[in-house]
C-alpha positions in Angstrom: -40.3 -139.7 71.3 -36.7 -141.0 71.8 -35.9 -143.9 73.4 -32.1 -144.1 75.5 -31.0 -147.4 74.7 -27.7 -147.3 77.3 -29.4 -146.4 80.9 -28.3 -146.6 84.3 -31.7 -148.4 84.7 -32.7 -151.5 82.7 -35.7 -150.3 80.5 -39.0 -152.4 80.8 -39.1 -155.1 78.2 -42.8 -155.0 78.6 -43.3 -150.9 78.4 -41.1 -151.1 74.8 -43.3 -153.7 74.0 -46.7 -151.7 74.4 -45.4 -149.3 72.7 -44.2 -150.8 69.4 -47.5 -152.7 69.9 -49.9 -149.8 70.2 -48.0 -147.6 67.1 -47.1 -150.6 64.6 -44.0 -151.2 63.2 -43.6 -151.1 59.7 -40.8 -150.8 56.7 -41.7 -147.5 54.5 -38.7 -146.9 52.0 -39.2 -144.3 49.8 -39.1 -144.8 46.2 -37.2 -142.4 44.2 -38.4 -142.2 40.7 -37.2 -139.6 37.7 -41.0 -138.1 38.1 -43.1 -139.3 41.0 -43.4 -138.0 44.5 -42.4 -140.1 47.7 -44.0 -142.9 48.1 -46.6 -143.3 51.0 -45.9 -145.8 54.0 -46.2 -149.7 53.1 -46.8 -152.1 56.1 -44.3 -154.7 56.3 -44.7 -156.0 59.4 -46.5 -155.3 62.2 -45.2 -156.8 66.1 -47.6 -159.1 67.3 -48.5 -159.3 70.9 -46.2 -162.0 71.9 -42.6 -159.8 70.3 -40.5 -158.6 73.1 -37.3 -156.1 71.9 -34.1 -157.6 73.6 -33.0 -154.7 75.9 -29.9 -156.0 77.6 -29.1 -154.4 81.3 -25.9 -151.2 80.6 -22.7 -153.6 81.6 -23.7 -156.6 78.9 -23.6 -153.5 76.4 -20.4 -152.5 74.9 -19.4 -149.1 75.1 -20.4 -148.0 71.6 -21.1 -144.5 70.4 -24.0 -143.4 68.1 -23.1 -144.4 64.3 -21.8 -141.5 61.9 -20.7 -143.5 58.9 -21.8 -146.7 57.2 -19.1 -148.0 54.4 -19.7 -151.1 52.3 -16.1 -151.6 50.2 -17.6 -154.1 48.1 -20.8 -151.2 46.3 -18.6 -148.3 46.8 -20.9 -147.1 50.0 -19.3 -144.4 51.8 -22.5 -142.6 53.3 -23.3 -139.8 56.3 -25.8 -141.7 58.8 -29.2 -139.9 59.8 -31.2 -140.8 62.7 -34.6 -141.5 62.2 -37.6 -143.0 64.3 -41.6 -143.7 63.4 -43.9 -141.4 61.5 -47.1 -139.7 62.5 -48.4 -142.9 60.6 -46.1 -145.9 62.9 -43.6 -146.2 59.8 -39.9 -146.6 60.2 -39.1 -143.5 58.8 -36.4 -143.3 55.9 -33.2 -140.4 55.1 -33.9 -137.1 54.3 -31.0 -137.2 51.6 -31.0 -139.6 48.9 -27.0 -140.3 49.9 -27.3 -141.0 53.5 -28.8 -143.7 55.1 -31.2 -144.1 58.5 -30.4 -145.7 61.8 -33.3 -146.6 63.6 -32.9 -145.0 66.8 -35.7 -146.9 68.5 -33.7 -149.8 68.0 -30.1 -151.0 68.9 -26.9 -149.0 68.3 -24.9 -150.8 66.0 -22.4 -153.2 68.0 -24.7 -153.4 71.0 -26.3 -157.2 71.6 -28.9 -157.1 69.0 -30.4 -156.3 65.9 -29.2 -152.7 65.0 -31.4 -151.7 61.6 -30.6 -149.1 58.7 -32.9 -148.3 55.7 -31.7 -146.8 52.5 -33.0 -145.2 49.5 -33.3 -147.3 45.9 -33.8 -145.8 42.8 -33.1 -142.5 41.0 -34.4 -139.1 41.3 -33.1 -135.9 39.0 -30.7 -138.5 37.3 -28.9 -139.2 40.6 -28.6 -142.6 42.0 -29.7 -143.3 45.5 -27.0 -145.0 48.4 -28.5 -148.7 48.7 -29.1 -149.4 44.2 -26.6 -152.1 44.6 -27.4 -153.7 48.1 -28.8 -156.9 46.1 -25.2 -157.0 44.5 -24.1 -157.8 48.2 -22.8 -161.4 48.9 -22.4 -163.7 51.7 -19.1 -162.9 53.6 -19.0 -159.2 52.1 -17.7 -156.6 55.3 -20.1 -153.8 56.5 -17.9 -151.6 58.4 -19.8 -148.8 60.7 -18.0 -145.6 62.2 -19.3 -144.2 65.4 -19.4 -140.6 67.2 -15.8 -141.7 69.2 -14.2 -142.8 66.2 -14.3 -146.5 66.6 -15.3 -148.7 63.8 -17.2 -151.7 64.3 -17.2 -154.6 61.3 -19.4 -156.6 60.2 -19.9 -159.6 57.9 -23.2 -160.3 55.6 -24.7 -164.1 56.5 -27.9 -163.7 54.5 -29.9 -162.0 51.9 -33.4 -162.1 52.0 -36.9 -160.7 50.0 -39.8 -160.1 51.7 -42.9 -158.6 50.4 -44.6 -155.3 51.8 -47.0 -156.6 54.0 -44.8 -160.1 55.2 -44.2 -161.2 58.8 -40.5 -159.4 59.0 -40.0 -159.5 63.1 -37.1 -161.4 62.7 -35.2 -158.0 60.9 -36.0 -156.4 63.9 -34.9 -159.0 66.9 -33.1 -161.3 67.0 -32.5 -163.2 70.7 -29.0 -164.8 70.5 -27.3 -162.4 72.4 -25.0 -161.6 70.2 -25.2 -158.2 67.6 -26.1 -157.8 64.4 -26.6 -155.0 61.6 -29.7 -155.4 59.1 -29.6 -153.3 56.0 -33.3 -152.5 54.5 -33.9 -151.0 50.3 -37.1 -151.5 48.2 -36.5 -153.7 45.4 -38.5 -155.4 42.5 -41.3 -153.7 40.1 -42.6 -150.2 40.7 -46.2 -150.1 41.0 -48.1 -146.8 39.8 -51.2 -147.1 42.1 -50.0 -147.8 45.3 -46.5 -145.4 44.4 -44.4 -148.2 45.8 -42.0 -151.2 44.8 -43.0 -154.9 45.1 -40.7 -156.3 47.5 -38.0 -155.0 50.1 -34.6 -156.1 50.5 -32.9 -157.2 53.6 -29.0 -157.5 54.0 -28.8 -159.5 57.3 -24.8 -159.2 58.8 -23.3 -160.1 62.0 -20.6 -158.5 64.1 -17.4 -159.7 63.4 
């Protein structure tokens, strides 16, 4: 199911709520290993029943097109942007190609008032290195610069870096209330665990329009 973020009608807080509520919300990065298989879905967070998703009425949006291209000057990131929702299993679903990264479609449009999010692969698979291996190399003050569908590019400017594990409280990565827009950058980080096929901890690369 796809959500329209920009309607002539103001969406229902409360229906967006219900349903984030009734199919979870979680982080599910894939890890890419030289001879394992995708890792299954790992709860990050899931919204409890008091989380409401900002949805701002059309004219208090700006008139931003879908994102095409994420670049990040300062780890060489040029990359293709793929739009991705849930899985049959509530995940936020990750790229299809180790190169590209996701923009969660259920969520903001990058530039919009709010917390836009895009996950990224870690890791390597067939001896090729995945898009987000050097997010942690990231610093405070770094540019984020994202291309959209019309050609306009929107910047933004990294305020925090933060490590949560798989199963923490991460709502905050997800809204964000100040009425002003964000993009948050997700990876897997940290030791790769063989029985649950999945990294210890999951980085976040929290940046603010500029």
């Amino acid at each position: 199911m796809q959500f329209k973020i920009f309607s002539k009608k103001v969406w229902s807080v409360i229906i967006l709520t219900e349903f984030f509520i009734s199919v979870g919300l979680f982080f599910s990065l894939t890890k890419l290993n030289h001879s394992s298989p995708i890792a299954a879905p790992v709860p990050i967070v899931s919204l409890p029943t008091t989380t409401t998703l900002a949805i701002f009425p059309e004219q208090e949006q700006p008139n931003t097109g879908l994102p095409i291209r994420l670049k990040i000057p300062a780890i060489s990131v040029d990359a293709a942007v793929e739009q991705v929702g849930l899985t049959a299993s509530g995940a936020v679903d990750t790229p299809k190609n180790q190169d590209n990264v996701a923009w969660f479609k259920l969520g903001q449009i990058p530039g919009a008032i709010g917390s836009a999010v895009m996950d990224g692969h870690y890791g390597w698979k067939k001896s090729k290195p995945s898009v987000f291996d050097n997010l942690y190399k990231l610093s405070i003050g770094d540019e984020i610069y994202v291309e959209d569908e019309k050609g306009v590019v929107t910047t933004f400017v990294v305020r925090e870096k933060r490590r949560y594990d798989p199963t923490a409280d991460a709502v905050r990565v997800f809204t964000l209330k100040d009425e002003k827009s964000h993009l948050n950058l997700i990876t897997c980080e940290g030791d790769w665990d063989k029985d649950s096929k999945n990294y210890s901890r999951r980085l976040v690369v929290f940046a603010d329009k500029q």
